[in-house]
N, C-alpha and C positions, 0 to 999 in steps of 0.2 A: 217100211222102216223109215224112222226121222232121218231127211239126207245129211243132216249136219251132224247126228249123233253116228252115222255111219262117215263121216270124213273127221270123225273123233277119233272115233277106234282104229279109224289105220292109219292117222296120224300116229296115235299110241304102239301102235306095230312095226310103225315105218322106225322108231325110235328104238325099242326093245331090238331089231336085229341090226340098224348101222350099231347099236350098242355090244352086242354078241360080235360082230364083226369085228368090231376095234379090238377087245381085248382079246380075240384068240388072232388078229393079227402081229406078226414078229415083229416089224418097224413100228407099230403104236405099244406093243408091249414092253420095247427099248426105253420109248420115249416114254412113259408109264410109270416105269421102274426108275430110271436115270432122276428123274425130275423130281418125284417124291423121296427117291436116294437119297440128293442132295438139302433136302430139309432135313431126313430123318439124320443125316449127320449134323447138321448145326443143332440138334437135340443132343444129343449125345454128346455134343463140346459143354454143352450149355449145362449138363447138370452136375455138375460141381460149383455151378455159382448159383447163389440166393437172391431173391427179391431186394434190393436195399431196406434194409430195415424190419426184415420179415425174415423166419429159417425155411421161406416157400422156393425149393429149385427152381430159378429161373426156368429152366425145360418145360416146367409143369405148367406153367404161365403162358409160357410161346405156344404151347401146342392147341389150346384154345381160339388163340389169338388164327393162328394155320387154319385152322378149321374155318374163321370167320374170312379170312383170305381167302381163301378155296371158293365161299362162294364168291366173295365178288368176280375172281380172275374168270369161273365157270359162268357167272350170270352176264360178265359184261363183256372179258374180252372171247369170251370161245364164241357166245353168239353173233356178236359184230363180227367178228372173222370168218365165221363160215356161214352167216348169209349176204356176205358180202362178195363170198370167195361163190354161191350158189347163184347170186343175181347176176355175177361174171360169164359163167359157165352156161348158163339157158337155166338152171334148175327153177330157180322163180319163176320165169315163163313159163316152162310146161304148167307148173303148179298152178298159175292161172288162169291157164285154157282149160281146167278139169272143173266143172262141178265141184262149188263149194272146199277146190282144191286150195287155198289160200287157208283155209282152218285148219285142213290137216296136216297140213305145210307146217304152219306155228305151233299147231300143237307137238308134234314132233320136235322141235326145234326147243321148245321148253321142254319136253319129257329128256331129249335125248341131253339138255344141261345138264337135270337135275340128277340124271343116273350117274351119269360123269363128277358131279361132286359128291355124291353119294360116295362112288368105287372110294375118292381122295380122304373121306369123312373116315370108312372100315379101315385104311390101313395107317392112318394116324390112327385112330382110337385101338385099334391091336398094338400097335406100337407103346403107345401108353399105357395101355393094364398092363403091357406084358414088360416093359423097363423101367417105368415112371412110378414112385411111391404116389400115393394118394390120389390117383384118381378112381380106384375102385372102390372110396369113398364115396363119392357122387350118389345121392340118393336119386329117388324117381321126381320130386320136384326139379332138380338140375337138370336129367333129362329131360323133363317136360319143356324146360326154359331154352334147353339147347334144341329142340325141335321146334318151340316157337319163333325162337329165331332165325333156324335155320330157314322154314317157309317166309314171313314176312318179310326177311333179307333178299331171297328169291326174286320175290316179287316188287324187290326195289331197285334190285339190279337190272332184271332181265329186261324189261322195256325199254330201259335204255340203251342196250348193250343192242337189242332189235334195231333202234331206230339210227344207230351209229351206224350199223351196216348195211340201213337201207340207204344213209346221204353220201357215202364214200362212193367212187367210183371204181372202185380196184379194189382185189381181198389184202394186196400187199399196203394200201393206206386203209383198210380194216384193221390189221394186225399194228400198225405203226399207229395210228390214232388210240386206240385200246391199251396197247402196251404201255408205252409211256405215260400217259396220265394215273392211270393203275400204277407204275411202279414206281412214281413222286410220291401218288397217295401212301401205298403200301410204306415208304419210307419215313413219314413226318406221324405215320397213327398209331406210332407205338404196336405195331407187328412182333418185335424183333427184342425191342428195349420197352421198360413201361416209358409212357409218355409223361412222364413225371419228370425222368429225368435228359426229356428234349428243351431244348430254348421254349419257355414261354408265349412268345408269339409267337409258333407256327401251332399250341393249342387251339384260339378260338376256329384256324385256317383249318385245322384239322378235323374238326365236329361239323364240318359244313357237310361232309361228303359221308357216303353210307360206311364206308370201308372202316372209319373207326368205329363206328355202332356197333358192326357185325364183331368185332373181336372185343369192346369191352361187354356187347351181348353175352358172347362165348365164353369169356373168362369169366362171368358170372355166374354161368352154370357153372360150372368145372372147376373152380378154384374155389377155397375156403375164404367166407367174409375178410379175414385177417389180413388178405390178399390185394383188400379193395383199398390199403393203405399207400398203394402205390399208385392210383385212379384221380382224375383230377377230382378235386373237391371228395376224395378218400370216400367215395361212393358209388357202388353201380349204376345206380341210376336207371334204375329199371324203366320210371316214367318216358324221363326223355329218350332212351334207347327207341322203345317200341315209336316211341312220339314221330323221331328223326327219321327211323326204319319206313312206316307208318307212309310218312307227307311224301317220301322220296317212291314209295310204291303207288299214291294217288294220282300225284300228280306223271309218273310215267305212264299209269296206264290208261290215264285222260287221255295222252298225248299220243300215245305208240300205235292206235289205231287208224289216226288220221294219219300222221307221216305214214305209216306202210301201204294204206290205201292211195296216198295222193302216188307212191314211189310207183304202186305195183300200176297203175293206171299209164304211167311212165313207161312202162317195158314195152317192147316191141321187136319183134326179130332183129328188125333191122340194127336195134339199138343195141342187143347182143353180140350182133356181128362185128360190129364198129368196136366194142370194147374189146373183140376176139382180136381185131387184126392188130390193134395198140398194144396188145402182151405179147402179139406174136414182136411186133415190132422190135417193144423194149429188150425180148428175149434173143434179137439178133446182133 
């Protein structure tokens, strides 16, 4: 058997049961339920108001946009954080010292993102057939558009969201580097409100980064043309989406295999230890 296509497959396995694990555990299914709670209620405030200048429920609009959030916080900050929080703990090292373990290491590590925004994907989209007018509209090009982006997005997040948790020293500046730049993004890309009617100049600041693609992506499946009246320059913009989506997945995954190769050649017991005794420290 090909050893690499066998450190595929239980990388894939390693991901399908910490995945089985999370959700039939009580403290990840609090935090699960609580987290996606509090969206599906800002949905619910939200649909009695309209698009400006459209009779599109603002809700119908967000929840797209949510979906395109979902990936970025899953591709960028859950993987910075927990192999930052894994190259703390020894996890990367063992991973190391096995055969071809480094593959199935990452392979895991993207399978177990992508299941995790998946689970986020099923209960917005339940949410919405079952409260939201017009999304059971959506024909199968939509869906296909919402799948195309959902993969290319993936793949635009996640290397970088790898290579953040390979440079941090700690999973607690994993989660602090990740978070925060994510929730300025999340704030100025028209997530929440269309970005129409944000100040002007933080537009161009806004299209720099994946996280407005991934939700004007989304709201283009899922939302009626009518929709895109609230979009800068009153168009999806299919080209530059994929474009932005696109050059932000090239150029990370040019890059994401030198940084983890230069990081993982870095590791050393000794070096684990050292990081062991500095949490123990701060923790005293």
């Amino acid at each position: 058997m090909n050893l690499q296509l066998h450190a595929v497959r239980l990388g894939l396995f390693r991901a399908w049961t910490e995945f089985r694990q999370s959700i039939t555990t009580r403290t990840d299914q609090v935090w699960i339920v609580s987290v996606n709670g509090i969206f599906i209620v800002v949905l619910l405030f939200q649909r009695n108001a309209d698009i400006p200048g459209t009779d599109i429920p603002l809700a119908l609009a967000t929840l797209p946009s949510l979906l395109g959030m979902n990936v970025m916080t899953g591709g960028w900050m859950q993987t910075a954080t927990t192999l930052s929080a894994e190259r703390e703990d020894g996890t990367l090292l063992r991973a190391k010292a096995t055969p071809n373990g480094m593959i199935g290491y990452l392979v895991a590590r993207i399978a177990l993102s992508a299941l995790n925004i998946l689970l986020g994907f099923a209960i917005f989209l339940v949410f919405g057939l079952t409260l939201l007018d017009g999304l059971g509209a959506v024909g199968v090009g939509g869906w296909l558009i919402l799948l195309a982006v959902f993969v290319v997005g993936l793949l635009a997040t996640l290397p970088w969201g790898a290579m953040l948790g390979s440079l941090v020293k700690s999973s607690g500046a994993g989660f602090g580097l990740s978070f925060l730049p994510a929730s300025l993004l999340i704030g100025i890309s028209g997530i929440f409100y269309p970005i129409s009617g944000l100040p002007d100049w933080l537009h161009p600041i806004a299209q720099i980064f994946p996280v407005y693609w991934l939700g004007l992506g989304m709201r283009s499946a899922l939302l009626p043309d009518q929709a895109a009246l609230a979009e800068i320059g009153e168009s999806w913009r299919h080209l530059e989406t994929f474009g932005m989506l696109g050059l932000w997945a090239v150029v990370g995954l040019a890059l994401a295999p030198r940084v983890l190769r230069r990081m993982a050649q870095r590791e050393s017991g000794s070096a684990v230890e050292e990081r062991r005794q500095r949490a123990m420290q701060m923790g005293t």
